[in-house]
C-alpha positions in Angstrom: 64.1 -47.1 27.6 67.3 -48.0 25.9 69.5 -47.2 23.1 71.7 -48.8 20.1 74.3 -45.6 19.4 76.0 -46.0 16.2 78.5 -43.8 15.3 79.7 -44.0 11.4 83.8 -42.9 11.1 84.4 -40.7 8.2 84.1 -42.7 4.9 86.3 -42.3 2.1 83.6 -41.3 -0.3 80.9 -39.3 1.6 78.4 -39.4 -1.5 78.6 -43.0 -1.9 78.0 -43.3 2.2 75.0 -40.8 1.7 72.8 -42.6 -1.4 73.8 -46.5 0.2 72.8 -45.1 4.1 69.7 -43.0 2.8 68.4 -45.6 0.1 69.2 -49.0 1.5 70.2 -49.0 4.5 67.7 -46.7 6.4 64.9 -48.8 4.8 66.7 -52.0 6.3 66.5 -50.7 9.9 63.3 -49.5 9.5 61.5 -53.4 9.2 63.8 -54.0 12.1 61.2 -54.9 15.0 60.7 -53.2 18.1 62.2 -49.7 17.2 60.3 -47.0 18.7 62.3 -44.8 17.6 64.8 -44.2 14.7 67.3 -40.7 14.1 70.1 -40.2 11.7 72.7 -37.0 12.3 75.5 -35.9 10.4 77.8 -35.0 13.2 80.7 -31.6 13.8 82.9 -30.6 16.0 82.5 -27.4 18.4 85.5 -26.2 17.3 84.9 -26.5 13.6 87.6 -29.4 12.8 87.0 -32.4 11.5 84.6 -34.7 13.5 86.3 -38.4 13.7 82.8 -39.7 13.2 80.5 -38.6 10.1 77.0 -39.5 11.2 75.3 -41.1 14.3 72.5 -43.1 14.4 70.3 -43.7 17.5 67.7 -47.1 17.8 65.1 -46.5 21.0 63.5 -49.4 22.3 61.5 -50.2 25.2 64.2 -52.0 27.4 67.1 -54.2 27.1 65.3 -57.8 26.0 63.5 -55.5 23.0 67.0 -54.1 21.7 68.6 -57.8 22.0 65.6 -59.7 20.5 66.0 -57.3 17.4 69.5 -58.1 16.7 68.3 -61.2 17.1 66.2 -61.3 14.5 66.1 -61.8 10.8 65.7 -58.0 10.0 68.6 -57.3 12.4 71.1 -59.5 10.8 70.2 -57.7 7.6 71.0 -54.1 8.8 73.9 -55.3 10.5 75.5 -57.2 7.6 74.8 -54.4 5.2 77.0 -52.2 7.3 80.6 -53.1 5.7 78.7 -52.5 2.3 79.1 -48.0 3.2 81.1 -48.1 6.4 83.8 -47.5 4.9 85.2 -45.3 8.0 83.9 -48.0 10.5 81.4 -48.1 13.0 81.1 -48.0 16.7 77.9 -49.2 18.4 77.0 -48.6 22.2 73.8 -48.8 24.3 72.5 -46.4 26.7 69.7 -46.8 28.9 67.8 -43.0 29.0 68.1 -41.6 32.2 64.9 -39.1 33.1 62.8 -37.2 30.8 
């Protein structure tokens, strides 16, 4: 299996990151094909200051030719154009293939 990480900066207007991520985008990456899996976190810090990152998202797929033929695709260009429409804070992506169980 194999991941796309995405890790959201912290926007200048969480509320307006929260309804456009929850209502639009979510639903967006949800017709993308070949996700087996799809989980949103809001993300803190150990020592209780402020996380550089406000939420990470995590896309599973099967291997690496599923993750790639997604972005690939119609329904990935969507998600990933609609990103600069809430990002405000940025957003990093990485892939990770899952190591054991």
């Amino acid at each position: 299996m194999v991941k796309l990480i995405v890790l959201y900066g912290q926007p200048t207007d969480p509320a307006a990151f929260d309804a456009h991520y929850f209502s639009t985008h979510a639903d967006l990456v949800a017709k993308m094909p070949g996700v087996q899996r799809f989980e949103a976190a809001k993300c803190g810090s150990l020592d209780g200051s402020t996380s550089p990152y406000y939420l990470q998202a995590e896309l599973w797929f099967a291997d690496e030719a599923a993750l790639q033929a997604c972005l690939a695709s119609p329904e990935g260009a969507a998600a990933a154009g609609d990103v600069p429409n809430f990002a405000s804070g940025g957003a990093t992506m990485l892939t990770g293939d899952v190591l054991g169980g």
